[in-house]
C-alpha positions as a Markdown table, in Angstrom:
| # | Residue | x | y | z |
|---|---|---|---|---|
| 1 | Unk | 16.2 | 2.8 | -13.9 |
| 2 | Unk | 15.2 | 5.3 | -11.5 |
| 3 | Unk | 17.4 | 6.3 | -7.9 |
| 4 | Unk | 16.2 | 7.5 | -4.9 |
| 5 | Unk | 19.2 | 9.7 | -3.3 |
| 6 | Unk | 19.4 | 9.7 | 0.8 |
| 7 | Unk | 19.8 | 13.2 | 1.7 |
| 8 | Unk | 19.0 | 12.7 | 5.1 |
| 9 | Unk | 17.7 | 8.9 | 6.5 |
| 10 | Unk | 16.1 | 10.1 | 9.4 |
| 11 | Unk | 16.6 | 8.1 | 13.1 |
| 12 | Unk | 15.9 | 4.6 | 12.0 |
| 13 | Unk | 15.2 | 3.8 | 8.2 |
| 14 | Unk | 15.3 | 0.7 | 6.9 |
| 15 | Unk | 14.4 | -1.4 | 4.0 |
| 16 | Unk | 11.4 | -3.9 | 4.6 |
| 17 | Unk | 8.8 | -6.8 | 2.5 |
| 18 | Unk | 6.7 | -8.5 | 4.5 |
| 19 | Unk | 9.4 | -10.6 | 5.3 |
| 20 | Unk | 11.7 | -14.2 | 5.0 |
| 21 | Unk | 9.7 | -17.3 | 6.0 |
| 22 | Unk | 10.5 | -21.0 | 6.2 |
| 23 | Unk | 14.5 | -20.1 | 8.1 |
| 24 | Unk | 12.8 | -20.0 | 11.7 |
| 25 | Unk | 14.5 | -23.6 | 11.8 |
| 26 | Unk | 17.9 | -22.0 | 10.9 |
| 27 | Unk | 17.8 | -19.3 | 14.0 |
| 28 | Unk | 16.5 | -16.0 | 11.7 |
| 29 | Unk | 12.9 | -14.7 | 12.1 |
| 30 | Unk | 11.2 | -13.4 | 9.7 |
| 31 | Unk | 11.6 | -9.6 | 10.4 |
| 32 | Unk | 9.5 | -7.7 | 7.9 |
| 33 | Unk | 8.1 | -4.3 | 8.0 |
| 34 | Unk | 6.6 | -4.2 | 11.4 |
| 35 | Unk | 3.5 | -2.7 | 10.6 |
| 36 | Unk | 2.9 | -4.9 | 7.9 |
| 37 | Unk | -1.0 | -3.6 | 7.0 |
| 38 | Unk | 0.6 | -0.2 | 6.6 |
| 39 | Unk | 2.9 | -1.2 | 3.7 |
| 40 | Unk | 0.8 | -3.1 | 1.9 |
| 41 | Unk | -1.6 | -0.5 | 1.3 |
| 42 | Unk | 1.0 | 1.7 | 0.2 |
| 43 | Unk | 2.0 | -1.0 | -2.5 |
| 44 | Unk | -1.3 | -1.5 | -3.8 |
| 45 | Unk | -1.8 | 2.4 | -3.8 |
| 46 | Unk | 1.0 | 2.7 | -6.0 |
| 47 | Unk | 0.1 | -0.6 | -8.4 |
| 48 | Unk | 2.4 | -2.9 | -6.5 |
| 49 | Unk | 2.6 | -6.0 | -5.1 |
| 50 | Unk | 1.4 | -5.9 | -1.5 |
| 51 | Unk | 4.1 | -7.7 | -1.0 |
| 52 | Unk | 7.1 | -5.2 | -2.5 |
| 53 | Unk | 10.0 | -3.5 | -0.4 |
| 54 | Unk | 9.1 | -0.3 | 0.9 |
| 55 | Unk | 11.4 | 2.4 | 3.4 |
| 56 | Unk | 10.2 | 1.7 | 7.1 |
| 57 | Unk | 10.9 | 5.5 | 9.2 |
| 58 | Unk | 10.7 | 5.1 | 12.8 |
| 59 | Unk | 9.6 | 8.2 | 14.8 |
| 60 | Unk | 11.3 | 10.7 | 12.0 |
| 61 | Unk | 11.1 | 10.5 | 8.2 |
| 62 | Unk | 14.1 | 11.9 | 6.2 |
| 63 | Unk | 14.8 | 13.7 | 3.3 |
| 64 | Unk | 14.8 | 12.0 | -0.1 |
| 65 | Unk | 15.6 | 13.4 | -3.6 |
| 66 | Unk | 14.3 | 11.8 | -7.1 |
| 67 | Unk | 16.2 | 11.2 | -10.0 |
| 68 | Unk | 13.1 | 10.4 | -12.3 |
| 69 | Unk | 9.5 | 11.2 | -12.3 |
| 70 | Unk | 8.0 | 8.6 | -10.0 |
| 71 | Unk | 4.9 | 8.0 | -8.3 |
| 72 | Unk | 4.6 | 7.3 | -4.4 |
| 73 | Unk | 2.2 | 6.8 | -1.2 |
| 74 | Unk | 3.0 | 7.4 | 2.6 |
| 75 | Unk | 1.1 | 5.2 | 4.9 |
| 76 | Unk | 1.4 | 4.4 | 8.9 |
| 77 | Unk | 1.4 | 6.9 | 11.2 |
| 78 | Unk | 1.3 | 10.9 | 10.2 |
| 79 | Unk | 4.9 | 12.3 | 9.8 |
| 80 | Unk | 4.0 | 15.3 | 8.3 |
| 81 | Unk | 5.5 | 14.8 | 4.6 |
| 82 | Unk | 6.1 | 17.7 | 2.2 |
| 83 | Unk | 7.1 | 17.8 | -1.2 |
| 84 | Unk | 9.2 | 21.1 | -2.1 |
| 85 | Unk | 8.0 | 22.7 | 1.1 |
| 86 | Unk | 4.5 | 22.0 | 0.4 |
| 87 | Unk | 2.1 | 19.5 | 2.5 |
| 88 | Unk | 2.4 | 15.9 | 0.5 |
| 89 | Unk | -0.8 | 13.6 | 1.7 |
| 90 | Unk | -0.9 | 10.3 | 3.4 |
| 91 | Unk | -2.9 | 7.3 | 2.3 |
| 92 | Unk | -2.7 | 8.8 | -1.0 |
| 93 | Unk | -0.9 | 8.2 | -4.1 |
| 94 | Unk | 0.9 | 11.2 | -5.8 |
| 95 | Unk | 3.3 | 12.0 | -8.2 |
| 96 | Unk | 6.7 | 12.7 | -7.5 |
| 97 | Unk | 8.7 | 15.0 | -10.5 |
| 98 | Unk | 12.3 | 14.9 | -11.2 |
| 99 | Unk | 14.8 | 17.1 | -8.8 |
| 100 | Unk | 12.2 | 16.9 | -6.6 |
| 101 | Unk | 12.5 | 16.6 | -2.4 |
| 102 | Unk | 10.4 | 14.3 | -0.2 |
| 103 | Unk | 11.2 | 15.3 | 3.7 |
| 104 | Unk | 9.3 | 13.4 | 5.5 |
| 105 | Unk | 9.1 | 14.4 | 9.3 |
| 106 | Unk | 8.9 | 13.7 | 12.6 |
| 107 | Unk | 5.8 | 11.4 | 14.0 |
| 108 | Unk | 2.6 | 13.0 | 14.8 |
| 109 | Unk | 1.3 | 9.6 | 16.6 |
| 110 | Unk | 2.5 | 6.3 | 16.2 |
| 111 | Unk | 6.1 | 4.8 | 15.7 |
| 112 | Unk | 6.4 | 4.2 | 12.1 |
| 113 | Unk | 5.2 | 5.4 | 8.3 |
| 114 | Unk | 6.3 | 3.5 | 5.2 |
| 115 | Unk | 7.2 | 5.5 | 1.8 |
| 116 | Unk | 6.6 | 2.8 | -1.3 |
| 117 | Unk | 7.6 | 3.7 | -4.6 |
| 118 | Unk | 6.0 | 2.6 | -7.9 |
| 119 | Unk | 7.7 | 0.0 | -8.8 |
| 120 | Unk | 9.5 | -1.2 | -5.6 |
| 121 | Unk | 13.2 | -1.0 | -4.6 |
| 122 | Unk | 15.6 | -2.9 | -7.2 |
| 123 | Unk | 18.0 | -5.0 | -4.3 |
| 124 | Unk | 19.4 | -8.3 | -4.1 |
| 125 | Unk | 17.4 | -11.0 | -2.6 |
| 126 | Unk | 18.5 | -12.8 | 0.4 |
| 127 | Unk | 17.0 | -15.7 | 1.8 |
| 128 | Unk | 13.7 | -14.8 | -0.9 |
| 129 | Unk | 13.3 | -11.7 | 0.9 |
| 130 | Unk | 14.5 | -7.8 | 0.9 |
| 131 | Unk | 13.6 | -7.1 | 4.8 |
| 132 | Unk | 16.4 | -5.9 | 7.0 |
| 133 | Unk | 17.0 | -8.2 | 9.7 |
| 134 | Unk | 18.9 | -5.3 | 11.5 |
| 135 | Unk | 19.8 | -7.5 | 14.3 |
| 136 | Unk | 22.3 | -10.1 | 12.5 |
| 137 | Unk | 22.8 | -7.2 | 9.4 |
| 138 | Unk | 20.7 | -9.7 | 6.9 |
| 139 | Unk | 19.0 | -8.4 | 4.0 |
| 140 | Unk | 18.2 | -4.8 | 2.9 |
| 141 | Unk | 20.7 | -2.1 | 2.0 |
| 142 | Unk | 23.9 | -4.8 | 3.5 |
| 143 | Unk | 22.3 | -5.5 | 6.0 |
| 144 | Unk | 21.6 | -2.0 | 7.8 |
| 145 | Unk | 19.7 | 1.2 | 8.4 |
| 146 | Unk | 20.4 | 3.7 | 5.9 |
| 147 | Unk | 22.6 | 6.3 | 5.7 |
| 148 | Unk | 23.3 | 9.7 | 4.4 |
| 149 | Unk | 24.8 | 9.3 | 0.4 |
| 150 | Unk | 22.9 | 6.1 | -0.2 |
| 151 | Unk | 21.3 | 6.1 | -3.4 |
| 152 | Unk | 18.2 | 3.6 | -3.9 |
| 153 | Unk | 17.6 | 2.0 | -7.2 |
| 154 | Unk | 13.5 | 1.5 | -8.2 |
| 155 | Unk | 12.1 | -1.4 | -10.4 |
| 156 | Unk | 10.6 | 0.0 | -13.6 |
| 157 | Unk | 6.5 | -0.4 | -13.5 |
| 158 | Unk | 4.0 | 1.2 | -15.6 |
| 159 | Unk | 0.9 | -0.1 | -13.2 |
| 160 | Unk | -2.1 | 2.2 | -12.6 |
| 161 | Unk | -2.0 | 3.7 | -9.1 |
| 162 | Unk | -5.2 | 4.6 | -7.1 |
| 163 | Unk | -6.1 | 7.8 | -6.6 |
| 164 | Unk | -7.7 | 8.4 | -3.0 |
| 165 | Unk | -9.6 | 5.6 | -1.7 |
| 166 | Unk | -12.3 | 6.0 | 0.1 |
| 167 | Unk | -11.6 | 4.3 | 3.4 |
| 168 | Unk | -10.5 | 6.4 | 6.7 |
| 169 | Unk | -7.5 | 4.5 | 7.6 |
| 170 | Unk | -7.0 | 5.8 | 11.1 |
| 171 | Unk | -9.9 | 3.9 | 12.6 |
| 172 | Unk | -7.6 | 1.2 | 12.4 |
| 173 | Unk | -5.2 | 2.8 | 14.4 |
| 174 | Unk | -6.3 | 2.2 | 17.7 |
| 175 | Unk | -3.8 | 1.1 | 20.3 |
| 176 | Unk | -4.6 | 1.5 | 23.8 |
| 177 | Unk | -6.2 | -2.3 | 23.4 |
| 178 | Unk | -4.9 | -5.1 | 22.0 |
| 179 | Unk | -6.5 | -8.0 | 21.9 |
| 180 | Unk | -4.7 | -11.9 | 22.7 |
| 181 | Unk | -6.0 | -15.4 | 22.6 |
| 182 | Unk | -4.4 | -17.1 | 25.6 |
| 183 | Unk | -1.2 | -17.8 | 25.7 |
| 184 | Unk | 0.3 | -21.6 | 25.6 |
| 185 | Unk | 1.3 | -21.6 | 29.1 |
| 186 | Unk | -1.5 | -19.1 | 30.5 |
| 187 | Unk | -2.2 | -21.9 | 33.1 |
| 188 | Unk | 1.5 | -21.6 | 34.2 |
| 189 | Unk | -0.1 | -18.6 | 36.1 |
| 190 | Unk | -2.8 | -18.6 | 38.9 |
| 191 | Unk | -6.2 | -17.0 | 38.0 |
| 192 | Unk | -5.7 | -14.3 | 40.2 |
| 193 | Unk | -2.1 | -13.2 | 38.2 |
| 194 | Unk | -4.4 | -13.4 | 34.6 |
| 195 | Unk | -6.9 | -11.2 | 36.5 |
| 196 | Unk | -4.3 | -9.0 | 37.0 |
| 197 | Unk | -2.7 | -8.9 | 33.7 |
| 198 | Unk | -6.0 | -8.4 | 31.7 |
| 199 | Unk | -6.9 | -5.8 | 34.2 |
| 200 | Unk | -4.1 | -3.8 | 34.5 |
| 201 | Unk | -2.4 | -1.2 | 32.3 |
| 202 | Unk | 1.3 | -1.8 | 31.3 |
| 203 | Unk | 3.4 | 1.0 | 29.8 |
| 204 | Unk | 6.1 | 0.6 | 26.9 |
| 205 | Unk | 9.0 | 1.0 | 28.1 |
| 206 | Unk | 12.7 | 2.9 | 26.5 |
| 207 | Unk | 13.7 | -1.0 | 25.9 |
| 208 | Unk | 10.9 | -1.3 | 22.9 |
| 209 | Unk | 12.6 | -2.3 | 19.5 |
| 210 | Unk | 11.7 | -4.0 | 16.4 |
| 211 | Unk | 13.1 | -7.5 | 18.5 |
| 212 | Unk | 10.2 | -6.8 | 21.3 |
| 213 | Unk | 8.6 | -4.1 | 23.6 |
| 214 | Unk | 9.5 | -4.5 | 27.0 |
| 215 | Unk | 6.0 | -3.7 | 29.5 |
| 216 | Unk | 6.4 | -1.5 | 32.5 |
| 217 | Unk | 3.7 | -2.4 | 35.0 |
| 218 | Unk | 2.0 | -4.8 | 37.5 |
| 219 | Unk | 4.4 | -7.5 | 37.9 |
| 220 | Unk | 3.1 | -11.7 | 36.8 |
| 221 | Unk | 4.1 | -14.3 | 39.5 |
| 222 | Unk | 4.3 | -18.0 | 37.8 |
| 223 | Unk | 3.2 | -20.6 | 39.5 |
| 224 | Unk | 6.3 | -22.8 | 41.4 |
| 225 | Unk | 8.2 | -25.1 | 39.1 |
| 226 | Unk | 6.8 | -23.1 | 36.0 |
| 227 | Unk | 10.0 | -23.3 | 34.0 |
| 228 | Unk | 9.5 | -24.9 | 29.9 |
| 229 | Unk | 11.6 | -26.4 | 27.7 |
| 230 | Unk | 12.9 | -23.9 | 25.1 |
| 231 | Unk | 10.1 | -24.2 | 21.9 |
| 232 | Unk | 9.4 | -22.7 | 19.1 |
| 233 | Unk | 8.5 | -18.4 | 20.2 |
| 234 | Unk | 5.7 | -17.1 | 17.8 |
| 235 | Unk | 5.3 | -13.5 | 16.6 |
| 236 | Unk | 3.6 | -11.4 | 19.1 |
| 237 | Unk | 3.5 | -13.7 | 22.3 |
| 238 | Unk | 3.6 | -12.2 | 25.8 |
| 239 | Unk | 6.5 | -13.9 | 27.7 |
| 240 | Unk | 6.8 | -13.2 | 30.9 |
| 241 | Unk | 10.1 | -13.8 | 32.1 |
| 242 | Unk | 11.5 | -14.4 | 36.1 |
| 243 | Unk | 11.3 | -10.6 | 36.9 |
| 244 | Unk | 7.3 | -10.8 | 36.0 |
| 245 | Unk | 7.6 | -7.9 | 33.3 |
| 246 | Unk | 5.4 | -8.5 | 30.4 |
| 247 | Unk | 7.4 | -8.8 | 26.5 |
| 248 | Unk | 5.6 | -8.9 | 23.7 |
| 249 | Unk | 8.0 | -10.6 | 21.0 |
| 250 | Unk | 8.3 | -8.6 | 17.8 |
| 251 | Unk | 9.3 | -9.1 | 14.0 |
| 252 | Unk | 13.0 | -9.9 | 14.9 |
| 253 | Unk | 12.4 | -11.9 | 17.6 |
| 254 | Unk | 14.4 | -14.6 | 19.1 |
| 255 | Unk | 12.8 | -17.7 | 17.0 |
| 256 | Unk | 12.9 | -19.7 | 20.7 |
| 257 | Unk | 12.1 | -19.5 | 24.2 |
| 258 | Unk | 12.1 | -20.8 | 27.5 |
| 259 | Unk | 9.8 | -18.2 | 28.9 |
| 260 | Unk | 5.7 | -18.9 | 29.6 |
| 261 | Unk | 3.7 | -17.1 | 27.7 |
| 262 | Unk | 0.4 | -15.8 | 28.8 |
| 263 | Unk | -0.9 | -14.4 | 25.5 |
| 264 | Unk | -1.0 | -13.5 | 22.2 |
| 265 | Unk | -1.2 | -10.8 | 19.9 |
| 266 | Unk | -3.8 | -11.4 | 17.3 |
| 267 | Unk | -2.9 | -11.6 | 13.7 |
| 268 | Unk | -5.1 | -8.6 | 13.0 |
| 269 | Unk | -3.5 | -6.5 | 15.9 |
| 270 | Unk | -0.3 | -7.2 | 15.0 |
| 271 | Unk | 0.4 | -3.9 | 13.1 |
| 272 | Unk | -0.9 | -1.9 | 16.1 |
| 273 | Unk | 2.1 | -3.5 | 17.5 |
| 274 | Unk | 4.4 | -1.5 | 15.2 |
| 275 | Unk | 2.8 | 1.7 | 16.1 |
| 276 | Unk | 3.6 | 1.3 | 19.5 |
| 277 | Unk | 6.4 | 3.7 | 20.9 |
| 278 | Unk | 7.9 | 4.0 | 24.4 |
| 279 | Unk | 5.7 | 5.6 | 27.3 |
| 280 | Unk | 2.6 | 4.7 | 25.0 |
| 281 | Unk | -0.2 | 3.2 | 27.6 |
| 282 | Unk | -1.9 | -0.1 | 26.6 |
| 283 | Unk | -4.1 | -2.7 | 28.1 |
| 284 | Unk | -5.0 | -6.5 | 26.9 |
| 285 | Unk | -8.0 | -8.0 | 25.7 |
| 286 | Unk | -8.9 | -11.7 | 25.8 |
| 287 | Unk | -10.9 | -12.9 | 22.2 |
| 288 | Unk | -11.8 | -16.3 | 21.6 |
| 289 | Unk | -10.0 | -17.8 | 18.8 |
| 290 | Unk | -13.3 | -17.0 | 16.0 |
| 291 | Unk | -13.6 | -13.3 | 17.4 |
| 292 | Unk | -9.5 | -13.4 | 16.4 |
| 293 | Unk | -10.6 | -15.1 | 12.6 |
| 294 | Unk | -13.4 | -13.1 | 12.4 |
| 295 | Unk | -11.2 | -9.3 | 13.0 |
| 296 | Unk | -8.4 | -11.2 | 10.7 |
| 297 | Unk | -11.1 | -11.8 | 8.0 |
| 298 | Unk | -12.5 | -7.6 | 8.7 |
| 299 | Unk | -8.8 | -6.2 | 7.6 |
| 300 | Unk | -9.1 | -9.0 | 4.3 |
| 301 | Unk | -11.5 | -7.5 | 2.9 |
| 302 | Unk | -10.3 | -3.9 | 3.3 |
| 303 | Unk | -6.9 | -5.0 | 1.9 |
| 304 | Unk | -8.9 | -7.1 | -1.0 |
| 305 | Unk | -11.0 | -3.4 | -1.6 |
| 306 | Unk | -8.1 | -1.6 | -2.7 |
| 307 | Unk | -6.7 | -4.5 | -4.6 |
| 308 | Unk | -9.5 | -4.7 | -6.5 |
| 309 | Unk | -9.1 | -1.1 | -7.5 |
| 310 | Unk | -6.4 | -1.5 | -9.7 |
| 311 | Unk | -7.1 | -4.6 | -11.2 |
């Protein structure tokens, strides 16, 4: 069995899959790394399961010491990793020898970077998953972020990694746009309030979290009497409650709502989403509903690509 020793854990480090499903009926979302492209190319990378535990860092890295000779991959945004004070790559696999230190820094760009390991974290399951619902302290390392002294147990593999695929995974990093299929209640709101949202800039504000990301911007009047029934919230709808500020609902969202919702987030956007960090400047993009299968199906096959390189 190989550890992982937490020398430092950075700001916000936490354990995450891509997450618990089927207990939105219970009150618990399904959480999961929030840029959920970003870690599965870091499991396949290192001969995983796309689907394996990983270390979500948001806006700084850590400082991370191996027991055992061990093979990893840093995906996400650029935090400037080094191994033994010398530059360690990103959307690469590499090797990892025993006594040796990962520090991974502070974010170049985006919000978050995930660190997999070969092998995946050894931790006990709850609810089918490993994510850390930080919220209700569900899941993970009990339940929270970690902390300095922590030592992380890896799953034994033996599973060929990639060595440097040939793909330039920033080009799917944009995030000044993000495109939406209209919302359920989008005619809750009078054309001239949709022109307005789809033409106007909204800012991220301090209040942005792995729950949602508050918008700081033009603000949406509903139309009189505009008030729902609580339903069922989905991942990455715009509400748009009484005080007309967008809030796009995140990974550990509230699994109901009573406010309209103008948009959403497609699928295929979602992990631009979880690059997204406060003051960061974005603007929304209406697709139909094939234009959303059809940029779902483009990040399929990339994922598939590397799949198929260590099969």
């Amino acid at each position: 069995m190989k550890e992982i020793h937490v020398l430092e854990p950075g700001f916000l480090t936490s354990i995450q899959d891509l997450g618990r499903f089927r207990y939105a009926h219970l009150g618990v979302s399904a959480s999961g790394a929030a840029d959920s492209f970003a870690l599965r190319i870091g499991n396949l990378l290192v001969g995983n399961k796309e689907e394996a535990a990983g270390l979500e860092m948001t806006l700084t890295g850590g400082l991370y010491e191996f027991d055992k000779p061990c093979s990893v991959a840093i995906t996400g945004s650029h935090f400037s990793p080094s191994l033994d004070s010398y530059e360690a790559p990103m959307w690469k696999a590499f090797n990892v020898a025993a006594g040796q230190q990962l520090k991974i820094g502070a974010t170049q760009e985006g919000a978050r970077c995930y660190l997999c390991v070969q092998g995946g974290f050894d931790l006990p399951l709850t609810l089918g998953s490993y994510s850390t619902h930080l919220m209700t302290s569900l899941g993970g390392c009990s339940g929270r972020s970690l902390k300095k002294g922590d030592i992380l147990k890896v799953f034994s593999n033996t599973q060929a990694i990639v060595g440097e695929p040939s793909e330039d995974f920033s080009s799917w990093y944009q995030r000044d746009i993000l495109k939406v299929t209209a919302g359920l209640q989008e005619d809750f709101f009078p054309k001239e309030e949709i022109k307005l949202f789809y033409s106007s800039s909204y800012e991220v504000s301090e209040d942005a979290n792995r729950v949602g990301l508050r918008l700081l911007g033009p603000q949406l009047k509903h139309v009189a009497d505009s008030e729902i029934v609580t339903e069922g919230a989905p991942l990455g709808a715009v509400q748009v409650p009484q005080n007309g500020k967008p809030l796009i609902l995140f990974v550990e969202h509230q699994t109901t709502g009573g406010y309209p919702k103008i948009a959403n987030i497609i699928s295929a956007d979602l992990h631009r989403v979880g690059q997204l960090r406060p003051r960061n400047v974005v603007k929304f993009r209406k697709v139909s509903f094939e234009e959303a299968h059809s940029a779902f199906l483009d990040r399929e096959r990339l994922v598939n690509s590397i799949r198929q390189l260590i099969q």
